[in-house]
One Martini backbone bead per residue (centre of mass of N, CA, C, O) as a GRO file, in nm:
protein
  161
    1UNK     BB    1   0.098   0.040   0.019
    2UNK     BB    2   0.072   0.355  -0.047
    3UNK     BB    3   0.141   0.675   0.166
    4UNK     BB    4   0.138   0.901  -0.059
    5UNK     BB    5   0.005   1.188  -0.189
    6UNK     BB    6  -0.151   1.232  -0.478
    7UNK     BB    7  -0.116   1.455  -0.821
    8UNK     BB    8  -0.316   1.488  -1.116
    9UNK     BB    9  -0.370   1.516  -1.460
   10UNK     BB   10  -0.630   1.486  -1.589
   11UNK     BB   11  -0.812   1.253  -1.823
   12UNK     BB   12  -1.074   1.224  -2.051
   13UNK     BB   13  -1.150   0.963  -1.887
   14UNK     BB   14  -1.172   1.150  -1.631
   15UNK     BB   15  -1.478   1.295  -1.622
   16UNK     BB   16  -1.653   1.175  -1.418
   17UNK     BB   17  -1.474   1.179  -1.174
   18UNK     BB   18  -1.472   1.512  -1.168
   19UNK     BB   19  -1.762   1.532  -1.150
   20UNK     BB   20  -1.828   1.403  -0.928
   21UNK     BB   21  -1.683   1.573  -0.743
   22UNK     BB   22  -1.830   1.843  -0.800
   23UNK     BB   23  -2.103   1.761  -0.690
   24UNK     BB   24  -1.975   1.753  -0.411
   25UNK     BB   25  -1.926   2.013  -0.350
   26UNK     BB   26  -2.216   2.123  -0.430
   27UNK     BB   27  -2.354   1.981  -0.196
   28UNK     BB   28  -2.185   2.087   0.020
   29UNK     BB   29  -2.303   2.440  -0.070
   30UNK     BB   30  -2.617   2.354  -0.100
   31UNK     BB   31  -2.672   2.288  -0.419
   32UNK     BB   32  -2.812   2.243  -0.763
   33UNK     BB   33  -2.623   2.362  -0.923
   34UNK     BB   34  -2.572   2.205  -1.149
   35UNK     BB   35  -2.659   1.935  -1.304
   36UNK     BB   36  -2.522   1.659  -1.349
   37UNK     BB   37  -2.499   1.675  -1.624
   38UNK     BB   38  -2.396   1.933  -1.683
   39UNK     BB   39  -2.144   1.900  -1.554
   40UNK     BB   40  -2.013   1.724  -1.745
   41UNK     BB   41  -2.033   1.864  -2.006
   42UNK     BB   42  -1.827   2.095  -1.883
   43UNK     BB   43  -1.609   1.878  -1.851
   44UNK     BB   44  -1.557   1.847  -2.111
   45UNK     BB   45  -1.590   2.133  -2.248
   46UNK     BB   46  -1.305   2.181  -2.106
   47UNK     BB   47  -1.108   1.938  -2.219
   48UNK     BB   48  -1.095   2.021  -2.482
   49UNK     BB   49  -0.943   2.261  -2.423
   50UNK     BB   50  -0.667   2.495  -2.282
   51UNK     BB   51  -0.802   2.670  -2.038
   52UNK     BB   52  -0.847   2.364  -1.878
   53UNK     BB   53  -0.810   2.233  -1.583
   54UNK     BB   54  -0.782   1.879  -1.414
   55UNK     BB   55  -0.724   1.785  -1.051
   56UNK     BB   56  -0.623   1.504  -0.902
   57UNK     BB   57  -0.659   1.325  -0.584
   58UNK     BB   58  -0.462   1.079  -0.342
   59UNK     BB   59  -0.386   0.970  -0.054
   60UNK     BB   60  -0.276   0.724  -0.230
   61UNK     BB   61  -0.228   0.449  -0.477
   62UNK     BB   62  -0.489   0.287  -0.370
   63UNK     BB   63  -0.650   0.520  -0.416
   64UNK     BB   64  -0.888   0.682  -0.503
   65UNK     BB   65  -1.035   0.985  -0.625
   66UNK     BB   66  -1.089   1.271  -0.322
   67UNK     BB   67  -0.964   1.522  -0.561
   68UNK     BB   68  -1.007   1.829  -0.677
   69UNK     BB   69  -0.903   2.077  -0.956
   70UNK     BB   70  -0.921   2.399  -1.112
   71UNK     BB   71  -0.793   2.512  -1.403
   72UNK     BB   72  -0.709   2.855  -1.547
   73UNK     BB   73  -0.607   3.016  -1.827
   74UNK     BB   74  -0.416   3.330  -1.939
   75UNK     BB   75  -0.317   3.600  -2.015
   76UNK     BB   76  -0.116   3.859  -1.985
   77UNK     BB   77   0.034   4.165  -1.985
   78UNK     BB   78   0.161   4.216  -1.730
   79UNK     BB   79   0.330   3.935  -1.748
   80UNK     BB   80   0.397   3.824  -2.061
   81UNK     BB   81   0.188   3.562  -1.974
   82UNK     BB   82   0.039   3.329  -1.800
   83UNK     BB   83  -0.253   3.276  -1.602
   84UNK     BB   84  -0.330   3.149  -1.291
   85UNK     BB   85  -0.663   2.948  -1.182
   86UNK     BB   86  -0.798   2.847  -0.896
   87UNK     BB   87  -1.076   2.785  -0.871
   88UNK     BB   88  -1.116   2.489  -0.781
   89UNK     BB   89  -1.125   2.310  -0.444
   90UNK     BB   90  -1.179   1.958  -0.364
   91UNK     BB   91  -1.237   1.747  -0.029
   92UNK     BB   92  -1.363   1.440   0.067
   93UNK     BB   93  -1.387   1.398   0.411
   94UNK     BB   94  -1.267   1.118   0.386
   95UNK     BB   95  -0.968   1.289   0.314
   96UNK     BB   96  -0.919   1.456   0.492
   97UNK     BB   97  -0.591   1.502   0.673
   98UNK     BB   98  -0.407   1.344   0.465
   99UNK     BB   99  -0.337   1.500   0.184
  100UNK     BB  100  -0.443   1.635  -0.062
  101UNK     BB  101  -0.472   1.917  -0.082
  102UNK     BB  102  -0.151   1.956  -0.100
  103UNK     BB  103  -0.141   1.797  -0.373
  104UNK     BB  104  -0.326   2.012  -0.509
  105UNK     BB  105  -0.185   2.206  -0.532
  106UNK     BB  106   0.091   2.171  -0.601
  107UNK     BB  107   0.006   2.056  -0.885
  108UNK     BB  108  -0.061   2.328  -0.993
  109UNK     BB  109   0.229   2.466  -0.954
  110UNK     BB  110   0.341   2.285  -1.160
  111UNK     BB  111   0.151   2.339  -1.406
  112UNK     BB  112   0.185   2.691  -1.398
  113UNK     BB  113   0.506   2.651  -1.474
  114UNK     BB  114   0.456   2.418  -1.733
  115UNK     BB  115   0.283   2.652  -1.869
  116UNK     BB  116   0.439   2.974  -1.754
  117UNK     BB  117   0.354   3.097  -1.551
  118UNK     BB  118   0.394   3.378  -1.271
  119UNK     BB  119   0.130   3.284  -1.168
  120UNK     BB  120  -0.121   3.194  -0.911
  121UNK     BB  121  -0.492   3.236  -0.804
  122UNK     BB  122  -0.728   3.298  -0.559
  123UNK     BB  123  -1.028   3.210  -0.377
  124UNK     BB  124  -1.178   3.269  -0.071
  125UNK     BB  125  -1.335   3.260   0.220
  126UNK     BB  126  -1.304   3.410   0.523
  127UNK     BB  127  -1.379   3.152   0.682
  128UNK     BB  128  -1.216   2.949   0.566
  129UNK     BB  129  -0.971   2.856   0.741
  130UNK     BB  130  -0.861   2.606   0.620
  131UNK     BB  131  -0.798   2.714   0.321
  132UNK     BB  132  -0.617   2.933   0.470
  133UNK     BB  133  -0.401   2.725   0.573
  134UNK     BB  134  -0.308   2.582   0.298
  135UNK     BB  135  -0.238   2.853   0.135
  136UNK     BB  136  -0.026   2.938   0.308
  137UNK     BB  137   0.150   2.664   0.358
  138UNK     BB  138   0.263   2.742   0.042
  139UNK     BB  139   0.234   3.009  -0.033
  140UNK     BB  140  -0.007   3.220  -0.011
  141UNK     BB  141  -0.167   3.556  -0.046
  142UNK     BB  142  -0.286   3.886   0.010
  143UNK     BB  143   0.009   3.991  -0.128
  144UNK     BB  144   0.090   3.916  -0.439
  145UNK     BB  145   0.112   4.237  -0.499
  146UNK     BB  146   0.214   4.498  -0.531
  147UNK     BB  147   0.206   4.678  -0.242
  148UNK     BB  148  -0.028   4.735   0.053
  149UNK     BB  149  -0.248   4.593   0.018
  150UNK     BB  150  -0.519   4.398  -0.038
  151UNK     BB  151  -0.660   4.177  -0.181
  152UNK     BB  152  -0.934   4.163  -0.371
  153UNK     BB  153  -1.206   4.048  -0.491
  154UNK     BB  154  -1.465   4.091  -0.741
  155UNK     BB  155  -1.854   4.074  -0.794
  156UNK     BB  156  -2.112   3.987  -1.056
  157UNK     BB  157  -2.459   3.885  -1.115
  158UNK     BB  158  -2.589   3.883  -1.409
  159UNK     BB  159  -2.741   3.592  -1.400
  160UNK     BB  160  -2.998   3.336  -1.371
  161UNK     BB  161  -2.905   3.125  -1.631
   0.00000   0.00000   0.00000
């Protein structure tokens, strides 16, 4: 049995894994949207493009996928090169506290390097505690940019179609 938790990139062959991790995430934020098939539907059609990969992760090799982290390209001209958006990012119960999280984190690290990016950025809510305790722990920071202030996120949605 392997001890070590690893974290690898999605192949299009994993699509219903990654759809099944993150259904379970929408279920854990007690969403119902998008739909199981919606779901699935999102994760092909963004594994066709080169825009958007898929982390998966398990605690040990012996173990299936137990974490998924969702990653976006795009070029940025301030940067010169592509910067990664580590969109999501999810470990179910039962695998919390073994190292999945750390695995998926790394693993977005090694791809966004792999693919040049020269920064990559992520938001989490200001309450998840936990979440901000693994990204800082990898060297994730609210001042990831010059200056002196903290980066705030911010959103407006637009349609609820």
């Amino acid at each position: 049995m392997g001890d070590a938790p690893r974290g690898w990139l999605a192949e299009r062959d994993e699509a219903e894994i990654v759809a099944d991790l993150l259904i379970a995430f929408r279920d854990h934020l007690g969403s119902t949207r998008p739909s199981d098939n919606a779901m699935l539907a999102g994760v092909e059609r963004l594994m066709e493009g080169v825009e958007a990969e898929f982390l998966l992760a398990s605690p040990d090799e012996d173990s299936p996928p137990a974490g998924v982290a969702q990653l976006r390209f795009r070029f940025s001209v301030w940067e010169a090169a592509p910067d990664c958006w580590l969109e999501d990012l999810f470990v179910r119960d039962d695998a919390r506290r073994r190292g999945v999280g750390v695995a998926l984190v790394k693993a977005a690290l090694r791809r966004a390097r792999e693919r040049g990016s020269r920064r990559i950025e992520l938001d989490t809510n200001e309450d998840n505690a936990a979440a901000i305790a693994l990204y800082e722990r990898v060297g994730f920071s609210a001042r990831s940019k010059p200056g002196t202030g903290r980066e705030l996120f911010l959103g407006l949605r637009v349609s609820d179609e």
